[in-house]
N, C-alpha and C positions, 0 to 999 in steps of 0.2 A: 301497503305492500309488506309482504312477511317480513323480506330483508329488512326495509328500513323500521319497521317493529324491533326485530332481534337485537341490531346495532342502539337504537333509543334507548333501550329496555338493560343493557348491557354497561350503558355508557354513564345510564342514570342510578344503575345498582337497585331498579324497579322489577324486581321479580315477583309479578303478579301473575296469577291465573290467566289474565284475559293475555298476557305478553306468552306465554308458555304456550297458550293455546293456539292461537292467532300470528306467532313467530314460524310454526313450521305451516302455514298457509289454511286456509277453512276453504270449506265444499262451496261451489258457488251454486250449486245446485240445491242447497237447503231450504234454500229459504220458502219456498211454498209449504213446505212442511212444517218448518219453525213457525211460519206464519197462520198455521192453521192450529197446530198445536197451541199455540199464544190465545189465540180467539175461543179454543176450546177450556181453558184455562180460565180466561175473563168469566167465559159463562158459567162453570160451575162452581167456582168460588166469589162472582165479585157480582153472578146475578146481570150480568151483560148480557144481551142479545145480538145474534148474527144479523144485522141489515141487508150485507148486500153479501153479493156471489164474489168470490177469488179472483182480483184483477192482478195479472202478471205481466206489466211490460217488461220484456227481454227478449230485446230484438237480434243479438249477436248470443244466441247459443252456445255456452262451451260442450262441446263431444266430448268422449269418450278417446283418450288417447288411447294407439294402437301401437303395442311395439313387438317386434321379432326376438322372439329366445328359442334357441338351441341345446337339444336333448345335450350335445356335447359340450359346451359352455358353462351347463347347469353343473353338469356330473365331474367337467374340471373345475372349477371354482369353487366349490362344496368339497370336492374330493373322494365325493361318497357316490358310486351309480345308483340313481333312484330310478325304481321303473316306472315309465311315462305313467301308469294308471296313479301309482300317486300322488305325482306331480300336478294333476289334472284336478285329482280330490283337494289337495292342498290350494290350488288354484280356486276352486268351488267354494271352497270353506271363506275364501277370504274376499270371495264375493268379485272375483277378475274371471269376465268370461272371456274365454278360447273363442275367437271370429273365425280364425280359418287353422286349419292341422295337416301335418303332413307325419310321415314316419322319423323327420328330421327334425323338425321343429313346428315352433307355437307360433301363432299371431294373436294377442290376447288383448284386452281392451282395458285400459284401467282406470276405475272409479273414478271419477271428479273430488273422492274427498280422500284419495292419499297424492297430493298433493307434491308430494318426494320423492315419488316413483315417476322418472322421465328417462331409465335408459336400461337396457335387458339385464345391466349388474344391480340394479335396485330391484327387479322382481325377481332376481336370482336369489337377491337378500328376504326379499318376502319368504319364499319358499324356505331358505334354510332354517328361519326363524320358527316356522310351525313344524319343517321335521325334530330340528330339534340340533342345536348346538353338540350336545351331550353324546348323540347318534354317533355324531363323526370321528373316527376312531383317529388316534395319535400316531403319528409315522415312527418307527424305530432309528429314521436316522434325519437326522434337520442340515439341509444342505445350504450352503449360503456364499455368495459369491464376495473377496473382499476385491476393496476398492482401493488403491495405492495413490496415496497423493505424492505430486512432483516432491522434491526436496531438496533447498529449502522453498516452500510456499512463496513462489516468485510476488502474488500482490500484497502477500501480509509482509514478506518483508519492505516493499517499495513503500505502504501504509505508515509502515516504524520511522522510516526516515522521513516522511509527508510530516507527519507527525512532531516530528524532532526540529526541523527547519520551520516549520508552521510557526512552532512554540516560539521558534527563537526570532521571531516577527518577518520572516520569509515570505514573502508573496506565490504563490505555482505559476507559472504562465504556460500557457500551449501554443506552439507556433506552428506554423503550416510547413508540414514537409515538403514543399513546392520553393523552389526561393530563385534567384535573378544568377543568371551565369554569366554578368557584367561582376560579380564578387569577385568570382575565382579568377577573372581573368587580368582585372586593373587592381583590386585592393591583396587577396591571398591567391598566389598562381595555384593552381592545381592541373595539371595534364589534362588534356582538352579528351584523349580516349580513356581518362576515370572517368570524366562526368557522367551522370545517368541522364539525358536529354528526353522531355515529356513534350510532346507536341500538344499544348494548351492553347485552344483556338480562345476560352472567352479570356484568357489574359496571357498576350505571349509573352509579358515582362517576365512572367514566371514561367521558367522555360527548364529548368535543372533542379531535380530532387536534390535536398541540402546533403552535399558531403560533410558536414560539421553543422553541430548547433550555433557556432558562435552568433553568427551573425542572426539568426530569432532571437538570440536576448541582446545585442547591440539594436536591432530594429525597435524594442521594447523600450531600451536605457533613451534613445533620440525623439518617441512618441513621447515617452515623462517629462524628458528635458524642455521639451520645445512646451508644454502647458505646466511649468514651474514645480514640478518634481523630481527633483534634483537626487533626493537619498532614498537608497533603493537598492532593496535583497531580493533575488527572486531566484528562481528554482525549476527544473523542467526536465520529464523523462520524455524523449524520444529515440526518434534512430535516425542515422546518417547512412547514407546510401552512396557507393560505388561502385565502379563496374572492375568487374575481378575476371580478367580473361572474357571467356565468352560468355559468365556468368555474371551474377551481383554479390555484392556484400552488403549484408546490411548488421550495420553495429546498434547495441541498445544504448544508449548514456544516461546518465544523468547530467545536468549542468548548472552550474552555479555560478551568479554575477552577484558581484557587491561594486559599488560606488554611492561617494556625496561623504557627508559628514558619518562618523559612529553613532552620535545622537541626536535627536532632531535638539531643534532651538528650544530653549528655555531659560527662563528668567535665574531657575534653580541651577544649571549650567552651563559653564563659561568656555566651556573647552569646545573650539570649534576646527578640532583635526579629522582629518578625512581618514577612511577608511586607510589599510598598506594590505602589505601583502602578509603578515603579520595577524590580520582581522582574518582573513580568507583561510591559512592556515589551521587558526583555532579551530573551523568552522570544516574544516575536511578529518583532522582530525575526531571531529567528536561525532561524524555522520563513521570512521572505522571503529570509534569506539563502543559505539552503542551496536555494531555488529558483532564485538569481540573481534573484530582481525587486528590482526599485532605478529611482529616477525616479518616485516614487507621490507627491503632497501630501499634505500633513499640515494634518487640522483637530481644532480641538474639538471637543468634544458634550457635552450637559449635558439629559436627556431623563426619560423615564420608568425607565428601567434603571438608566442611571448616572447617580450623583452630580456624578463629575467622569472624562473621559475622550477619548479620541483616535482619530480616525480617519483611517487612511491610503485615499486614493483618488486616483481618475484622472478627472478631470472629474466625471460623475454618478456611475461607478459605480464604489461601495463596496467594497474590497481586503479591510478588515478593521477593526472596532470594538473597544474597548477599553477598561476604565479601573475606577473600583470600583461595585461595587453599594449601590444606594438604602439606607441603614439602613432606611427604612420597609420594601422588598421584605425583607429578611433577618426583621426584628421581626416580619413577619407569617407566617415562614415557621418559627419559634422559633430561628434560627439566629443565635449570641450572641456572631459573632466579625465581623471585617471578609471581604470576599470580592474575590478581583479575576476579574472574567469578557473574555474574550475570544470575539470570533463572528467567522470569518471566514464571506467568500460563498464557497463553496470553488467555483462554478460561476465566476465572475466570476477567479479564480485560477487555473484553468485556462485559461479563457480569454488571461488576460494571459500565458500562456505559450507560447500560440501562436503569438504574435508575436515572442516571447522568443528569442533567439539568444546562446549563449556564446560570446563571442571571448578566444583568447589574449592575454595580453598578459606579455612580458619583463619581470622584474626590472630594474628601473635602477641602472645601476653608480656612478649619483651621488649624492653625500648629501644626505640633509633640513638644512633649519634649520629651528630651534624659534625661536619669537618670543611672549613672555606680557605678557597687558593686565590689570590691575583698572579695570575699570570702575563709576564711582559714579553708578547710574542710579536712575531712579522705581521704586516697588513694581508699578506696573501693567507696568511694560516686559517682556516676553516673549523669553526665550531666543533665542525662533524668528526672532523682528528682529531681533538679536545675529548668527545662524548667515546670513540672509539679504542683510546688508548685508559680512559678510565673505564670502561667495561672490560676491557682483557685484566686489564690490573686488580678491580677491585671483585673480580668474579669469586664466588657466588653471593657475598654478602650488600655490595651495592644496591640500595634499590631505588635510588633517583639521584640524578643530578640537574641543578638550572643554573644556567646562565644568569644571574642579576644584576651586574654592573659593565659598562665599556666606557672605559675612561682614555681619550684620548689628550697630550699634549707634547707635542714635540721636544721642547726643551725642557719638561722634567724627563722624557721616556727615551727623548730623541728621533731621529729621520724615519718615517717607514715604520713605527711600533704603534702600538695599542696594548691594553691592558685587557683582561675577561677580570673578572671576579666570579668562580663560580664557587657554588656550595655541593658538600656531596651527601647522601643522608645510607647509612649503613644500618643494617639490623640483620639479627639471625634468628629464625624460628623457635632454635630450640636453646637458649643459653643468653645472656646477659653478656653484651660486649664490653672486651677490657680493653683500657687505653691502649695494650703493647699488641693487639689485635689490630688496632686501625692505624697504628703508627708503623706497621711491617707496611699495609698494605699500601698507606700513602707516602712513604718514602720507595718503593716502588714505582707507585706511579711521578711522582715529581722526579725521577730518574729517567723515566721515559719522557716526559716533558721534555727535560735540559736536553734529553741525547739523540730524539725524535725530533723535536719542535723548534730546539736550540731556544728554548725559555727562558725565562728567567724569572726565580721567584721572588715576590713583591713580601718583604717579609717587617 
């Protein structure tokens, strides 16, 4: 067979004559002629003689294929109007006889040994090839239609983050947007006129399109559990379906579960702490990073899912929620371990990306200073007042601050306190910082500490 010739011949980097010839198909018709010609050959140079008469078993004839081409087809495709009488010659020449003609078009017959020719644009190709490439004159204007892609490219970007969670030993799971309306109504309430109700005769367990993913990756995290797969990342783009008025909703997500250990067992590692909400963070984080979004707020949340948890957003709408799951939803769901779930809106992150622009920006050839504070503040005082009053303070030369130490003990600090240690790192682009530069700005800020926070510094 031609093809699997070509593909051999290609594979094997065998570019022989008989593959070249034999790849675009041979005449099946030759052969009485080959075979005569062969015998004629014998006899004049090797002194053979003809015994016997020409026996030709070939009981399945191949014909003459017939195909229809039009005068208008030829003269659009070419571009050039050729009048029928030469098309006819051209035709003659190339040895394709015309079966039947009309003023419209051809019905012509073609060879057994071009073989390529099976459709009225391959004898349209015949023909322009003998009038002549050369013939066809050049248009004075080349029109071309463009093509607008969405932006941003919704699967290459969903790929980058497949990609990114994969790396970071992520499983993908697909769960069925079909799920049990015993969920919403005993373990997470949801309003019985949101649900979207599917009359599913071969399973009616499954009777309500998922308003949330949670429960496809808790039905995942309970199938691992229950056959001794206890540590587990996994990952999952769907949609959640509500009913919105007399209409639906349907949301895109993404969603991410972590539970079980940080690292599986090993002889080389002794540390057998389980995931927190801490692992999950990193882990949302660096699915905004690798899009460049940055500039989102950050709140809490404290709902029917999560326990305790975080939401990054831009005024009303929601980037991406966070944090652990309800022990009540796990307990009802037999699953015996902690969970951290993640939903991003992945519609609403698109979005934010369209407005998104990456800009360059150079290395600076000047060094940072580090500058660290313990601060002895109240158990209610929040990091995020901590992060908020050193960014007004140290604007625009700050450019990180971490948290590294919390030291707590009553009777060195007393009732109701805790300690931070953070560190702060400052650098300017354009100039070398002096001490009486970072000492303006962090006696500022340790004013607003003591007057804000009622601090006190650990000196």
């Amino acid at each position: 067979e031609a093809k699997t010739i070509r593909r051999t011949s290609t594979r094997h980097l065998l570019r022989t004559d008989a593959a070249m010839r034999f790849e675009k198909g041979s005449d099946p018709n030759l052969t009485v002629y080959a075979l005569k010609r062969a015998a004629l050959l014998i006899k004049e140079l090797a002194g053979g003689t003809i015994a016997s008469e020409v026996v030709d078993i070939y009981p399945s004839k191949i014909e003459k294929k017939e195909i229809d081409v039009s005068y208008k087809s030829i003269n659009r495709l070419i571009g050039v109007d050729i009048p029928s009488t030469e098309v006819k010659a051209i035709l003659a020449a190339l040895e394709i006889d015309i079966v039947k003609e009309s003023d419209a078009e051809l019905t012509v017959a073609i060879p057994t040994n071009k073989a390529d020719v099976l459709r009225d644009v391959d004898v349209i190709e015949e023909i322009l090839r003998i009038y002549g490439f050369n013939k066809v004159p050049m248009l004075s204007q080349v029109k071309s239609t463009i093509s607008l892609w969405e932006s941003p490219d919704k699967r290459k970007v969903q790929n980058t983050i497949s990609e990114l969670l994969t790396s970071c030993g992520y499983n993908e799971i697909m769960g069925v947007s079909l799920t049990q309306s015993k969920y919403f109504k005993e373990i997470l309430p949801v309003e019985d006129a949101q649900l979207v109700y599917v009359n599913n005769t071969s399973n009616i367990h499954l009777d309500v399109m998922r308003p949330t993913m949670l429960f496809s990756g808790l039905e995942t995290i309970l199938h691992n559990q229950n056959r001794q797969n206890a540590d587990l990342k996994l990952y999952e783009y769907g949609r959640s379906y509500l009913k919105d008025g007399e209409g639906f909703k349907e949301t895109e997500q993404l969603s991410i579960f972590l539970t079980g250990n940080k690292v599986s067992e090993s002889w080389l590692n002794k540390d057998k702490s389980q995931v927190n909400f801490y692992s999950l963070k990193a882990f949302v984080g660096n699915v905004l990073n690798r899009l460049g979004l940055s500039g989102f707020q950050e709140g809490e949340i404290s709902d029917d899912v999560f326990s305790f948890g975080v939401k990054y957003h831009r005024g009303p709408k929601t980037l991406v929620k966070f944090g652990a799951v309800k022990s009540k939803v796990l307990k009802a769901m037999d699953i015996k371990q902690s969970v951290l779930y993640a939903e991003f809106d992945w519609g609403e992150v698109l979005n934010a990306l369209k407005s998104h622009k990456i800009r360059f920006k150079p290395l600076t050839k000047y060094p940072s200073v580090r500058r660290d504070l313990a601060l002895v503040i109240d158990q209610k005082v929040n990091f995020k007042e901590i992060v908020g009053i050193a960014k007004t303070a140290g604007k625009p030369l700050l450019q990180d601050l971490n948290l590294f130490d919390v030291y707590e003990n009553e009777d060195q600090l007393g009732k109701g306190k805790k300690s931070y240690a953070v560190s702060f790192v400052f650098q300017d682009a354009a100039k070398t910082l002096k001490d009486k530069d970072i000492d303006k700005i962090m006696t500022k800020m340790i004013a607003s500490y003591e007057g804000k926070l009622g601090a006190v510094i650990r000196r």
